[in-house]
mmCIF file of the N, C-alpha and C atoms, coordinates in Angstrom:
data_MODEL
# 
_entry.id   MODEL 
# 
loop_
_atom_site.group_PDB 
_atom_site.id 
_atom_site.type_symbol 
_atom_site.label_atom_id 
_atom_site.label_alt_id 
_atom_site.label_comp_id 
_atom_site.label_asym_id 
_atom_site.label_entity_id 
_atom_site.label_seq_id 
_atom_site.pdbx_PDB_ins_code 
_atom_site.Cartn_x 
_atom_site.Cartn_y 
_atom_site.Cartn_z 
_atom_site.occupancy 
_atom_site.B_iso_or_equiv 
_atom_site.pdbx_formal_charge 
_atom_site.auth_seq_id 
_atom_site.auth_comp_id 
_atom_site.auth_asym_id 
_atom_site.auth_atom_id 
_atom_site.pdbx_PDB_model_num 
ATOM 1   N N  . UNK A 1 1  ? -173.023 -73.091 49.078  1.00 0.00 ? 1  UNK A N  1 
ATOM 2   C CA . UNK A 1 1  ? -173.522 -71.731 48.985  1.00 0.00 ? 1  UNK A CA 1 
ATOM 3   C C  . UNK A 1 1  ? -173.371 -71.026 50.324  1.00 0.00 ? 1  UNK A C  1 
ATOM 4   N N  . UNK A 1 2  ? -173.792 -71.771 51.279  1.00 0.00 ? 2  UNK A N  1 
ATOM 5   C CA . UNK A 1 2  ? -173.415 -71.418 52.549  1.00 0.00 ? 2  UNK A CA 1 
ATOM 6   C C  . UNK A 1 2  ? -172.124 -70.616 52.918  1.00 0.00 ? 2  UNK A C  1 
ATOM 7   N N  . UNK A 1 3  ? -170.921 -71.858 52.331  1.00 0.00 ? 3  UNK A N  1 
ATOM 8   C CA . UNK A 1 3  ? -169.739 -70.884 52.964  1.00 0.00 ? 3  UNK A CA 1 
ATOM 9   C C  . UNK A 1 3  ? -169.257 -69.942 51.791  1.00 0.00 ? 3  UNK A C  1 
ATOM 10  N N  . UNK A 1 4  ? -170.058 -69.741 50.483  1.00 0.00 ? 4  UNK A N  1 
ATOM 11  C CA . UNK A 1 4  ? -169.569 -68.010 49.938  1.00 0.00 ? 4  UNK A CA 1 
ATOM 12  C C  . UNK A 1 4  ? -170.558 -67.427 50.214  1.00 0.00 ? 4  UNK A C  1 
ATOM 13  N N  . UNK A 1 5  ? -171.926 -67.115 51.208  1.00 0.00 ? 5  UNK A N  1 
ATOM 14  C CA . UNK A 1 5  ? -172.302 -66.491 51.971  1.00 0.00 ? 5  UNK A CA 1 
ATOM 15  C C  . UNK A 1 5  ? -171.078 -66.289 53.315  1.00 0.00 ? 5  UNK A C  1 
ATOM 16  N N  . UNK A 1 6  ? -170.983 -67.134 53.859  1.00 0.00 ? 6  UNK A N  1 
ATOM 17  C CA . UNK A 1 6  ? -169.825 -66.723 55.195  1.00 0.00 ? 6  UNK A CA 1 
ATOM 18  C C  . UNK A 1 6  ? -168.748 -66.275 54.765  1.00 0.00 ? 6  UNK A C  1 
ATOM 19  N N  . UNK A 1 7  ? -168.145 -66.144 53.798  1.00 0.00 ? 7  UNK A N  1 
ATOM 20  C CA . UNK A 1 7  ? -166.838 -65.809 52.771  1.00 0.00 ? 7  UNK A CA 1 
ATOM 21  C C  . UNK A 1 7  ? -167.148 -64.448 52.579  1.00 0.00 ? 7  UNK A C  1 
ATOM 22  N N  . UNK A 1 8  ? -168.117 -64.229 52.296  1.00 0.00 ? 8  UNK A N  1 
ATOM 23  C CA . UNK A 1 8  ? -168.942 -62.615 51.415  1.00 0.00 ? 8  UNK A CA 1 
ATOM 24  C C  . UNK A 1 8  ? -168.655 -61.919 52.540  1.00 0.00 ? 8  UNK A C  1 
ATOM 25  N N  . UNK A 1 9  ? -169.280 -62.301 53.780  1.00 0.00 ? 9  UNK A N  1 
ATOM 26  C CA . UNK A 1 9  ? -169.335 -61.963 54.742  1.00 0.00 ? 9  UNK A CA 1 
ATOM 27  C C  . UNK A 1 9  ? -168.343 -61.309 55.783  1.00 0.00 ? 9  UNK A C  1 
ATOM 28  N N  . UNK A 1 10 ? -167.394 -62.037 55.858  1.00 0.00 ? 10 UNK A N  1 
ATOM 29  C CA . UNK A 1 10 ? -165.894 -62.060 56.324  1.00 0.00 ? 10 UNK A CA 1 
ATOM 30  C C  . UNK A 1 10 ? -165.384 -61.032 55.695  1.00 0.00 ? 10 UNK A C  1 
ATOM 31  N N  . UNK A 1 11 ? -165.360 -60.733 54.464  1.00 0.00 ? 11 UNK A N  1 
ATOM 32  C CA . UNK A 1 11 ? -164.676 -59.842 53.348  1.00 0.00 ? 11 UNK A CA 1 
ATOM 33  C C  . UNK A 1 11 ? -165.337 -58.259 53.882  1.00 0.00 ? 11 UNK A C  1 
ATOM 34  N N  . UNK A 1 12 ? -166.251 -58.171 53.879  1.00 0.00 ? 12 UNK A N  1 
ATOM 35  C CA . UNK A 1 12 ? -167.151 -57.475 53.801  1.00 0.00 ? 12 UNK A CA 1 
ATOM 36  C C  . UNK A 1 12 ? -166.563 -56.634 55.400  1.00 0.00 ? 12 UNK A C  1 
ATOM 37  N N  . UNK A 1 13 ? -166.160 -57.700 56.659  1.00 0.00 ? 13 UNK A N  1 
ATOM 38  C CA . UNK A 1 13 ? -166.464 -57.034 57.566  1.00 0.00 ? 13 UNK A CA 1 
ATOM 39  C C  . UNK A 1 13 ? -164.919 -56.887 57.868  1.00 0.00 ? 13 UNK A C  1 
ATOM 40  N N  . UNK A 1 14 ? -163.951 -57.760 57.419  1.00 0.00 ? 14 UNK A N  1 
ATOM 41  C CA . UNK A 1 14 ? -162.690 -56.906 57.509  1.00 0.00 ? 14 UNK A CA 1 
ATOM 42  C C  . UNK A 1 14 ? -162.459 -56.149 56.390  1.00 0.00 ? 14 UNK A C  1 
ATOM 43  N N  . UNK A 1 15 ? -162.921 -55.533 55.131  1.00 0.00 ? 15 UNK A N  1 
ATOM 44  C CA . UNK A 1 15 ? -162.986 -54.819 54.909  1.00 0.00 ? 15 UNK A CA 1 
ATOM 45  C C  . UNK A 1 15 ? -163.485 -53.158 55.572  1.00 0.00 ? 15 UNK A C  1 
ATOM 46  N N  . UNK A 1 16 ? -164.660 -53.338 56.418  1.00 0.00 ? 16 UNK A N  1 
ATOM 47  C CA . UNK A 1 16 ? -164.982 -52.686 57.118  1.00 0.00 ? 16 UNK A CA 1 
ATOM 48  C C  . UNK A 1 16 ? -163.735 -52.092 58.341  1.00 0.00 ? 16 UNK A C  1 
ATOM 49  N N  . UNK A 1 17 ? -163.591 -53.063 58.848  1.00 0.00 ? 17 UNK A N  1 
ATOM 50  C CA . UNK A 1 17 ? -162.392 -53.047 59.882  1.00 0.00 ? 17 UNK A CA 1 
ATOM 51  C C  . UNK A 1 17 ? -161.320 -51.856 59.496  1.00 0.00 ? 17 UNK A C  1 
ATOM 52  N N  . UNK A 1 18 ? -160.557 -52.166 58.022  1.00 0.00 ? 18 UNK A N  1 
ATOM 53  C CA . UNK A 1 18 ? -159.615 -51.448 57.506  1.00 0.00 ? 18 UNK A CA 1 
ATOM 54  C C  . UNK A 1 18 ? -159.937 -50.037 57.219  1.00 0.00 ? 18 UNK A C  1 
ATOM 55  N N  . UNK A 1 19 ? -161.359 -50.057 56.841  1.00 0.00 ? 19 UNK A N  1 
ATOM 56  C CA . UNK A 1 19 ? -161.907 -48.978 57.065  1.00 0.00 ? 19 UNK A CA 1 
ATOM 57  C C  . UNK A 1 19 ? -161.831 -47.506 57.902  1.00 0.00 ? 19 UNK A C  1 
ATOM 58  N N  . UNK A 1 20 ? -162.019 -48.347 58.918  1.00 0.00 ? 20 UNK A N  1 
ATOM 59  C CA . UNK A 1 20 ? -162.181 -47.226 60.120  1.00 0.00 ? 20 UNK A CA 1 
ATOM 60  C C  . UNK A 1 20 ? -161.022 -46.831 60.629  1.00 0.00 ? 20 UNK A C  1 
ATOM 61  N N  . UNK A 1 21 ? -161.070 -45.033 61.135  1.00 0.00 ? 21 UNK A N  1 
ATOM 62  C CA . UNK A 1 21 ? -159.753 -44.481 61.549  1.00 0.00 ? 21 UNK A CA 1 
ATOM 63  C C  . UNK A 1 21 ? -158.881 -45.080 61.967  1.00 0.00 ? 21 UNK A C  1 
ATOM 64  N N  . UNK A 1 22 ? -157.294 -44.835 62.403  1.00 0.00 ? 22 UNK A N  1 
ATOM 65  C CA . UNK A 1 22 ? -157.002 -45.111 63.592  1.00 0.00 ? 22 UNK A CA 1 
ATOM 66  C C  . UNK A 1 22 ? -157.280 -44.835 64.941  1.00 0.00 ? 22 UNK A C  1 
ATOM 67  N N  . UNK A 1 23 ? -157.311 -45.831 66.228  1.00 0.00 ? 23 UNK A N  1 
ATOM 68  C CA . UNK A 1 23 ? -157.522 -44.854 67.269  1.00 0.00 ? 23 UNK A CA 1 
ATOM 69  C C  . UNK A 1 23 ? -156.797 -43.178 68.170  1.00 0.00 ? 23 UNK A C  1 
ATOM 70  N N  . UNK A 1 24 ? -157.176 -42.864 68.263  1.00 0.00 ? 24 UNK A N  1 
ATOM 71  C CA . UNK A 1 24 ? -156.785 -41.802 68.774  1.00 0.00 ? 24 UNK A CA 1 
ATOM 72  C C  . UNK A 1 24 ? -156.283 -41.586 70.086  1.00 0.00 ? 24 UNK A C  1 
ATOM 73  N N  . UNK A 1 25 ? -154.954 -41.239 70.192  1.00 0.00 ? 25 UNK A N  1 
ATOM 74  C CA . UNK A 1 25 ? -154.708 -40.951 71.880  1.00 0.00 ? 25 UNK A CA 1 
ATOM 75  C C  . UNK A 1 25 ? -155.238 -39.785 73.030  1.00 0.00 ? 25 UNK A C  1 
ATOM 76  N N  . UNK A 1 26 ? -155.441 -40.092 74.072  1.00 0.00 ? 26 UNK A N  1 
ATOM 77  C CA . UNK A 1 26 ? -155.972 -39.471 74.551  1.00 0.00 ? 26 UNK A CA 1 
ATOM 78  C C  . UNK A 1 26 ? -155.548 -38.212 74.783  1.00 0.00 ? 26 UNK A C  1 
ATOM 79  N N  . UNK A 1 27 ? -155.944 -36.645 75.379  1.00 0.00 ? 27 UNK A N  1 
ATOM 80  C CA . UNK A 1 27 ? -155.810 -35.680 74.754  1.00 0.00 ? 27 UNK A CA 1 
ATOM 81  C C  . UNK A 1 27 ? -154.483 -35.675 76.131  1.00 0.00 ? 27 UNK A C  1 
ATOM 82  N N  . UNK A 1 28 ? -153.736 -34.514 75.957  1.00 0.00 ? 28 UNK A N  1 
ATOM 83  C CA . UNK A 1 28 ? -152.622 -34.186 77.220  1.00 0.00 ? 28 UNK A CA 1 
ATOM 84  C C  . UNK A 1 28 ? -153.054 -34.289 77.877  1.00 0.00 ? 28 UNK A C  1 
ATOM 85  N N  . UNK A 1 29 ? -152.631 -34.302 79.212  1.00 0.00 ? 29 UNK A N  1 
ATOM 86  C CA . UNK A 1 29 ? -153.389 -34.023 80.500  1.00 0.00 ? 29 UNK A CA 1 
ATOM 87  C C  . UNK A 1 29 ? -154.147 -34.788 80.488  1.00 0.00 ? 29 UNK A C  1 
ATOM 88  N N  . UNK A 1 30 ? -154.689 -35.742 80.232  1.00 0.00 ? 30 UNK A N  1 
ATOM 89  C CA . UNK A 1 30 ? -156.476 -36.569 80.211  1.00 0.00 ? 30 UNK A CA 1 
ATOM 90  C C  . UNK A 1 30 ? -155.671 -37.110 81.552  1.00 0.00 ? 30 UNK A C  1 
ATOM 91  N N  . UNK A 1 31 ? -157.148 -37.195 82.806  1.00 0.00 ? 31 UNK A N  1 
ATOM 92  C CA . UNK A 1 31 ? -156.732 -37.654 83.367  1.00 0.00 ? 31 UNK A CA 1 
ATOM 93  C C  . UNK A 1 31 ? -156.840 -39.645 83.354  1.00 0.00 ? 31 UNK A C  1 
ATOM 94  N N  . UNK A 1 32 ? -155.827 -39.505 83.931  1.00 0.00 ? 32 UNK A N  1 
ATOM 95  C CA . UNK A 1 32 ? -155.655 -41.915 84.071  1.00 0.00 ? 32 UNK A CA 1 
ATOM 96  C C  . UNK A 1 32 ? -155.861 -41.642 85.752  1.00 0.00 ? 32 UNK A C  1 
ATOM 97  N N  . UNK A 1 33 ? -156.520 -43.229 85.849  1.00 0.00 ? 33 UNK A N  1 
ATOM 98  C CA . UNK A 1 33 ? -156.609 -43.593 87.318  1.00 0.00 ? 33 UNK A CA 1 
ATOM 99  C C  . UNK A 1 33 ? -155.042 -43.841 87.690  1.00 0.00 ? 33 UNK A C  1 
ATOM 100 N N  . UNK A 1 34 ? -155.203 -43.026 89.053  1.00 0.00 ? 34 UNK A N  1 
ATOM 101 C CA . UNK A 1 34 ? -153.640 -43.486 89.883  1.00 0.00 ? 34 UNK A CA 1 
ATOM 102 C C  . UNK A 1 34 ? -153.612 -44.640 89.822  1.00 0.00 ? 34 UNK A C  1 
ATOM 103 N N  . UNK A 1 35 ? -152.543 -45.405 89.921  1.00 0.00 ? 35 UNK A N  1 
ATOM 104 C CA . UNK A 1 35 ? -152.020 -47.142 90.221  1.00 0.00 ? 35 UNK A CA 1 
ATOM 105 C C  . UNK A 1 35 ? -151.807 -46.503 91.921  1.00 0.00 ? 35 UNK A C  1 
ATOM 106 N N  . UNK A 1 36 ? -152.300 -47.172 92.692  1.00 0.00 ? 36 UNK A N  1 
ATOM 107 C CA . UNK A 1 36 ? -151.787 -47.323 94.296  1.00 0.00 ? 36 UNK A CA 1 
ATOM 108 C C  . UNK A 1 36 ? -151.239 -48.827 94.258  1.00 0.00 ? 36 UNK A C  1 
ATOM 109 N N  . UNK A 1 37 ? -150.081 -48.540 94.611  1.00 0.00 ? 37 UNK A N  1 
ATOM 110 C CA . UNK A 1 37 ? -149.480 -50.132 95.494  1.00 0.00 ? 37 UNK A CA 1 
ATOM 111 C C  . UNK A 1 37 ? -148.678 -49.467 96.244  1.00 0.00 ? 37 UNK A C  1 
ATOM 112 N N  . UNK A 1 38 ? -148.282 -50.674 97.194  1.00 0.00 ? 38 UNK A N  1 
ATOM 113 C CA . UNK A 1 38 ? -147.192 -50.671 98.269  1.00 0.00 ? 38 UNK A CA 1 
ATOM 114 C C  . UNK A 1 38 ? -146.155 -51.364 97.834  1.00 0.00 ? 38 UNK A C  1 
ATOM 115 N N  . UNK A 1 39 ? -145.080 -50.482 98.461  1.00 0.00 ? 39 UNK A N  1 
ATOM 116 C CA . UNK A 1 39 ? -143.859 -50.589 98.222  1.00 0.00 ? 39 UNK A CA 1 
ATOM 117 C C  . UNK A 1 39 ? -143.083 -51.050 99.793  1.00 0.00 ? 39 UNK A C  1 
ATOM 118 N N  . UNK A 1 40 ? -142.020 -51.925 100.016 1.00 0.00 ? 40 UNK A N  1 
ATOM 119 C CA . UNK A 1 40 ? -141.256 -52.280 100.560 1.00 0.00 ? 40 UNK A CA 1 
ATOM 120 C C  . UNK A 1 40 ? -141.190 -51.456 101.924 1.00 0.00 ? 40 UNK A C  1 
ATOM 121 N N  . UNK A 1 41 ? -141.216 -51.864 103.262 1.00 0.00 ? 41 UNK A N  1 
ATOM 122 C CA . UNK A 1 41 ? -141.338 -50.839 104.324 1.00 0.00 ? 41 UNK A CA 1 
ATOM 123 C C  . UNK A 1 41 ? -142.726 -49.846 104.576 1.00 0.00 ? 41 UNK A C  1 
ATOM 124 N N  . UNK A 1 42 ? -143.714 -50.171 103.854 1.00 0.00 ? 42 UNK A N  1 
ATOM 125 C CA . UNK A 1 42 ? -144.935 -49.698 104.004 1.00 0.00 ? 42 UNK A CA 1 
ATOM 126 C C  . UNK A 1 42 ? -144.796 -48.729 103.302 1.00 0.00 ? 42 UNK A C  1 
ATOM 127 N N  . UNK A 1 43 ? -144.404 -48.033 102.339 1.00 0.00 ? 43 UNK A N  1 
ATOM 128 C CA . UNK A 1 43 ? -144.494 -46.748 101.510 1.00 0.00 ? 43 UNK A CA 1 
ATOM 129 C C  . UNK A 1 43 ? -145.482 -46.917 100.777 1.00 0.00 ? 43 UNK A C  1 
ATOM 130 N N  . UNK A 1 44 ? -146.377 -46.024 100.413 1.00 0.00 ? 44 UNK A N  1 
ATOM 131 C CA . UNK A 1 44 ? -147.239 -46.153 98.932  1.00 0.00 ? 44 UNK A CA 1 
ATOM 132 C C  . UNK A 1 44 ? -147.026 -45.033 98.084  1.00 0.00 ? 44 UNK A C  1 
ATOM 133 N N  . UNK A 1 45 ? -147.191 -45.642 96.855  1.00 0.00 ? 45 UNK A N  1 
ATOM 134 C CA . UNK A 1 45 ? -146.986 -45.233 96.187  1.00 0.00 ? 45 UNK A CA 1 
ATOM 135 C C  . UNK A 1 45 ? -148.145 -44.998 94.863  1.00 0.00 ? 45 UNK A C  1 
ATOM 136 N N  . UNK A 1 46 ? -148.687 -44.071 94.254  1.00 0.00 ? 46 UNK A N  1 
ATOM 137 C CA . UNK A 1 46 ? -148.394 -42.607 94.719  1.00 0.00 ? 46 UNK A CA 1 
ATOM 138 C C  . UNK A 1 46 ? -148.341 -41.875 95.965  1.00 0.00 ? 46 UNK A C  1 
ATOM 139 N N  . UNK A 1 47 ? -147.786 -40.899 96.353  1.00 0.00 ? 47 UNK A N  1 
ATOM 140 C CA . UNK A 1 47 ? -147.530 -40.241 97.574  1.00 0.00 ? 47 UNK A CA 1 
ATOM 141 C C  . UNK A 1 47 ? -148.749 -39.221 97.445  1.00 0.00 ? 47 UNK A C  1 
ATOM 142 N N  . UNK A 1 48 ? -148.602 -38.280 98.604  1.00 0.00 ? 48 UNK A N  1 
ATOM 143 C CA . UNK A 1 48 ? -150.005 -37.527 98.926  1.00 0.00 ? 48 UNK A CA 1 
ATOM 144 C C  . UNK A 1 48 ? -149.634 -36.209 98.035  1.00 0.00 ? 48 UNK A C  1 
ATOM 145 N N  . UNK A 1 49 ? -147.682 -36.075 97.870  1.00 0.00 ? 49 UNK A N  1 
ATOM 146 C CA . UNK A 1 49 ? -147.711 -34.881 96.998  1.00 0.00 ? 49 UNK A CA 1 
ATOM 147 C C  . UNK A 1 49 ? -148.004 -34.867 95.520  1.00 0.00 ? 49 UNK A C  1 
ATOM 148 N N  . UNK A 1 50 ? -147.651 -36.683 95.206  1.00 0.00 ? 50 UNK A N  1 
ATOM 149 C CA . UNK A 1 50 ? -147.922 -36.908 93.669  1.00 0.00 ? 50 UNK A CA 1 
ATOM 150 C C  . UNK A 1 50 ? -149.328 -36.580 93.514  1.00 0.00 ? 50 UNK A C  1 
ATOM 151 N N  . UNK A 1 51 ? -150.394 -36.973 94.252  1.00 0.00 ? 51 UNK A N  1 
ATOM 152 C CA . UNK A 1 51 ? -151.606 -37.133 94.016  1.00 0.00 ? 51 UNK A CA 1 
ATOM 153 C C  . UNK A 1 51 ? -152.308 -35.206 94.314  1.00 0.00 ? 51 UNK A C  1 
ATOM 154 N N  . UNK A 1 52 ? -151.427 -34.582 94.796  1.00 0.00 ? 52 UNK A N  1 
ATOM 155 C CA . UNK A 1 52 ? -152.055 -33.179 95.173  1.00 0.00 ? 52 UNK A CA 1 
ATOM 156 C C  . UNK A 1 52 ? -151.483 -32.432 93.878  1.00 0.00 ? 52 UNK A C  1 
ATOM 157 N N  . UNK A 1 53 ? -150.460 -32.584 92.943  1.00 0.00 ? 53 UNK A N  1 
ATOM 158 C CA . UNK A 1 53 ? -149.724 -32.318 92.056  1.00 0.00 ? 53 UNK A CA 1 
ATOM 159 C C  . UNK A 1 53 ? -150.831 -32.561 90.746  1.00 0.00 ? 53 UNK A C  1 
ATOM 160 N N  . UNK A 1 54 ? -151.430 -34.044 90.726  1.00 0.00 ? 54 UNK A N  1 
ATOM 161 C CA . UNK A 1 54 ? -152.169 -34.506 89.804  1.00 0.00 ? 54 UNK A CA 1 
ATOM 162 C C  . UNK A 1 54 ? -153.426 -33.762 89.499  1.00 0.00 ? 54 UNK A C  1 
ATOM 163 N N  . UNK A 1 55 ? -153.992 -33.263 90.901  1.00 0.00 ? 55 UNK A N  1 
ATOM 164 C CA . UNK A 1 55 ? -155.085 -32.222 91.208  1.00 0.00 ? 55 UNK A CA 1 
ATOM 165 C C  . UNK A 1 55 ? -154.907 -30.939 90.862  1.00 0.00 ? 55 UNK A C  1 
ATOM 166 N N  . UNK A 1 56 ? -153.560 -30.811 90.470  1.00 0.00 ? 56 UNK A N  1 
ATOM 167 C CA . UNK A 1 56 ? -153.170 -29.107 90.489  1.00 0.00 ? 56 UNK A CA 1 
ATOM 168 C C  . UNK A 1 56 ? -153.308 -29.286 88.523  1.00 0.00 ? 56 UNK A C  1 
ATOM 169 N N  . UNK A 1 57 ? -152.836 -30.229 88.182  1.00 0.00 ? 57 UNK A N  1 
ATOM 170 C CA . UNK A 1 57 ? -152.601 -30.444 86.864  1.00 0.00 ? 57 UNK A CA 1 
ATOM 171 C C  . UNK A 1 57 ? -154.129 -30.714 86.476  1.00 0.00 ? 57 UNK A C  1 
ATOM 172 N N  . UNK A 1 58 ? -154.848 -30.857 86.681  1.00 0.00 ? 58 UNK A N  1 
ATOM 173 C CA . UNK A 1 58 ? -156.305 -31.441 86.076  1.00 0.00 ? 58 UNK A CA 1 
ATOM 174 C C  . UNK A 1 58 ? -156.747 -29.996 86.014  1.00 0.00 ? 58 UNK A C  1 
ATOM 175 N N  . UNK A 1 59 ? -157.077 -29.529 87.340  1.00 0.00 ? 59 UNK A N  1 
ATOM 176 C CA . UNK A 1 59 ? -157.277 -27.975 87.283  1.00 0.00 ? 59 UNK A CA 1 
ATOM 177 C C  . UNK A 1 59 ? -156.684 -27.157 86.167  1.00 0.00 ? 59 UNK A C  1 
ATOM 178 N N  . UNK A 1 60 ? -154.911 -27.012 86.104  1.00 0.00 ? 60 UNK A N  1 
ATOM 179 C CA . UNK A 1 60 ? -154.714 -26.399 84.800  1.00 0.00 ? 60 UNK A CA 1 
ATOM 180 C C  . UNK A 1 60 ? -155.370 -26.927 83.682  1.00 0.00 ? 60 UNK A C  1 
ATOM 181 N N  . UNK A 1 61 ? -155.191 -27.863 83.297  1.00 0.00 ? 61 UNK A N  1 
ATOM 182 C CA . UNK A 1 61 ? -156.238 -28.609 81.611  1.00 0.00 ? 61 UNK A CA 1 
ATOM 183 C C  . UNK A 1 61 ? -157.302 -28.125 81.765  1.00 0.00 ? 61 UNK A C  1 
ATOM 184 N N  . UNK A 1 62 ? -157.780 -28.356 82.529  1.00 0.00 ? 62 UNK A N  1 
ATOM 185 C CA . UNK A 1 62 ? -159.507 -27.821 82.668  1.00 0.00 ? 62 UNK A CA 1 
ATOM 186 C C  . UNK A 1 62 ? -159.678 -26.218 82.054  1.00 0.00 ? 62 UNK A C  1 
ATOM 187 N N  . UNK A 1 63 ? -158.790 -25.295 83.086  1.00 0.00 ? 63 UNK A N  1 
ATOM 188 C CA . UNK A 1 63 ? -158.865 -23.500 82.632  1.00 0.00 ? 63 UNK A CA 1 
ATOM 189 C C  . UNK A 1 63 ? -158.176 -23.587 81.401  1.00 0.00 ? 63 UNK A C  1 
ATOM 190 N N  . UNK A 1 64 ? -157.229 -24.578 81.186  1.00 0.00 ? 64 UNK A N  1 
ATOM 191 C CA . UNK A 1 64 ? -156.691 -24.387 79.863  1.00 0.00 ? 64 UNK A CA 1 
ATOM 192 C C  . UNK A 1 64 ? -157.834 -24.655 78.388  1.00 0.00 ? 64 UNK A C  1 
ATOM 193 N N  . UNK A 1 65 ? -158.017 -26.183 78.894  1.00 0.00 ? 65 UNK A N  1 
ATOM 194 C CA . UNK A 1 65 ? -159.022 -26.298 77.563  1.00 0.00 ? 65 UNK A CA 1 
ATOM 195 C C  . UNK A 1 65 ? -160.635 -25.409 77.498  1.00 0.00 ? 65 UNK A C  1 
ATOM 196 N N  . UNK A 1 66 ? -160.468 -24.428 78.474  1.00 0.00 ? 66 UNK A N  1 
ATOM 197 C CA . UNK A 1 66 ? -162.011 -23.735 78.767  1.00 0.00 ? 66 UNK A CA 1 
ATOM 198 C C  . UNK A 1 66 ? -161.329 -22.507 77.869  1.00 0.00 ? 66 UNK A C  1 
ATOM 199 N N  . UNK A 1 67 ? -160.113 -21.814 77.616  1.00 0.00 ? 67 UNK A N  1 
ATOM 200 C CA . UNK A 1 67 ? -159.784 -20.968 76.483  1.00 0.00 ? 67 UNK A CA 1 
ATOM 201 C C  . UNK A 1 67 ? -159.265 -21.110 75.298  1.00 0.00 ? 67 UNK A C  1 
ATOM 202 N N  . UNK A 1 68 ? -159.064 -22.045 74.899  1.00 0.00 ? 68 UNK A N  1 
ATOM 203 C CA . UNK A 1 68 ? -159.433 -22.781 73.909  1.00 0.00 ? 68 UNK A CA 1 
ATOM 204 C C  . UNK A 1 68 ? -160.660 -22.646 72.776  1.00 0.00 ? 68 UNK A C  1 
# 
């Protein structure tokens, strides 16, 4: 009896599973954490313009999704 209680059970919760939406991607623009590493000869990477670029772009999404 036990395991068609744990059977019932199982059914029940991947049924559930199939259930639910797919996930959803995140919206444009959302911002992601930079990756920093170093690169060969001491470079890093992102650079100070990628990362001032990224700031300029968050700002647009932001006034953008505020008219909206």
């Amino acid at each position: 009896m036990m395991e068609a209680q744990l059977a019932a059970f199982r059914a029940e919760e991947e049924e559930s599973v199939a259930m639910q939406p797919a996930p959803r991607l995140p919206l444009h623009g959302t911002l992601q954490p930079p990756v920093e590493r170093e690169l060969a000869m001491g470079l890093v990477f992102p650079t100070e313009f990628a990362l001032e670029r990224l700031e300029r772009r968050t700002r647009e999404c932001q006034l953008y999704r505020k008219w909206i």
